[in-house]
N, C-alpha and C positions, 0 to 999 in steps of 0.2 A: 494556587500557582497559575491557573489558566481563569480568566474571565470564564469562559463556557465552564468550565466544571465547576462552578462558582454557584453561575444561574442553572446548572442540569439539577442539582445539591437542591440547592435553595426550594426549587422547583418540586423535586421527588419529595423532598420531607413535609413540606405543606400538602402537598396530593396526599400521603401516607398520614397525617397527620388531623384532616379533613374527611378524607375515606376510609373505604376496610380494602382498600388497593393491597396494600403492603408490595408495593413496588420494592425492589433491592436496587441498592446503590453498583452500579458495575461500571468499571473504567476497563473491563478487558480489551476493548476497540477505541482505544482512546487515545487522537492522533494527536502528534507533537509539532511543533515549527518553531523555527529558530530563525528569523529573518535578517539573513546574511547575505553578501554576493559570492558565492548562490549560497540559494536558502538551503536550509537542513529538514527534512520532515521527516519523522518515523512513525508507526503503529503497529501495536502491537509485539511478537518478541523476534529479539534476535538470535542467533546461531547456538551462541551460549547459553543462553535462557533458556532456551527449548531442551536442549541436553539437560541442565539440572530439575528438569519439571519430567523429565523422562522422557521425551519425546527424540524422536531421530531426525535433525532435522534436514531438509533438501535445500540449495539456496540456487540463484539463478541470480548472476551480477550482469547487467548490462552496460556497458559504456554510453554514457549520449551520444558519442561518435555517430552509434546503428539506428539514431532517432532521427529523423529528416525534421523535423521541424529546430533540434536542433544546429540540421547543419544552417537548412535556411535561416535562421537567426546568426548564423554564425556564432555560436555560443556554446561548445559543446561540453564546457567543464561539467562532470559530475556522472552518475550515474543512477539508476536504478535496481536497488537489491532485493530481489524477494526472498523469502523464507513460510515453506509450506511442511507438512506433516510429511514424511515419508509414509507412513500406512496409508493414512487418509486422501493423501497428495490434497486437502485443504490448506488454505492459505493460513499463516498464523503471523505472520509480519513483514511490514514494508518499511524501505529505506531508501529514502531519495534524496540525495545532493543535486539541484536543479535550479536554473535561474525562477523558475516557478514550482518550486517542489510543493507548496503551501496548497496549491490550486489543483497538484494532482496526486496528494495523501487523499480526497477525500473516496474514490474507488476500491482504492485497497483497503480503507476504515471498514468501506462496508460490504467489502467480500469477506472481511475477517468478524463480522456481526452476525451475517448472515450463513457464514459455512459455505464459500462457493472455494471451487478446488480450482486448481491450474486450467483444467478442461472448460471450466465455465469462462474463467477469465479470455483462454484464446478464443472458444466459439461464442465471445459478444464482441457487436461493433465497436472500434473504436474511432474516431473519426481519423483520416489522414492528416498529415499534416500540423497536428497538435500535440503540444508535448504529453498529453492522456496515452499519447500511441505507443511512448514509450512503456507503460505497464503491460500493455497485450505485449510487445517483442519479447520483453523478460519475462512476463509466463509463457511464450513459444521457447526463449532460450533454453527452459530446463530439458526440452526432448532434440531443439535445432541448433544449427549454427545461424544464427538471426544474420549475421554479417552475409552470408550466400543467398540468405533471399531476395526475392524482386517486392518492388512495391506491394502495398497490400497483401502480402503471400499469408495463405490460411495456416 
């Protein structure tokens, strides 16, 4: 369905098939895009998915409104959804409606590869000014009200 899953595939079965790797096929961080005005991206699972996998999930929806690079674009259709573990408070899926959502699924792909939880996503830099900024405000959403803070606020 995806070119990349295509060549990851093709790629791991020759490695496995070459070697004694025995690499596994995993699509569990496997981002989506949908190139619309605005684009669609998701990775990994949503609210429901989590509930039937047994997990409890936490979600934090951001408006682009609270995204300054949004306003300075003047473009603020869409949002940023996260969705993390409640025990774990690790990330388990992202959902961006975004004139560039395509350009900022790849953050959240690999917080949800890596196991980084809400806390790691707000204490890393995110640049100002960049729709990327939007992912750190929506892991600050799940404990603030991101709309009352000031610029850069930790």
């Amino acid at each position: 369905m995806f070119v990349y899953v295509a060549a990851y595939g093709g790629a791991l079965a020759a490695e496995n098939a070459l070697t004694e790797n025995g690499r596994r096929y995993d699509l569990s961080a496997l981002p989506k895009v949908t190139f619309t005005d605005p684009a669609v991206a998701s990775v990994g699972l949503t609210e429901g998915q989590a509930r039937a996998q047994a997990i409890e999930p936490l979600a934090s929806k951001l408006p682009l409104q609270h995204v300054p690079r949004a306003l300075a674009a003047r473009d603020t259709r869409g949002f940023v959804k996260l969705v993390a573990d409640a025990r774990t408070k690790k990330l388990i899926g992202a959902h961006i409606l975004a004139a560039e959502a395509g350009e900022m699924i790849t953050g959240p792909t690999l917080a949800i590869k890596f196991g980084l939880t809400i806390e790691d996503l707000t204490s890393t830099f995110h640049p100002y000014l960049t729709l990327s900024e939007g992912i750190k405000l929506a892991a600050q959403a799940f404990t603030k009200e991101v709309e009352k803070l000031s610029c850069c606020a930790a």
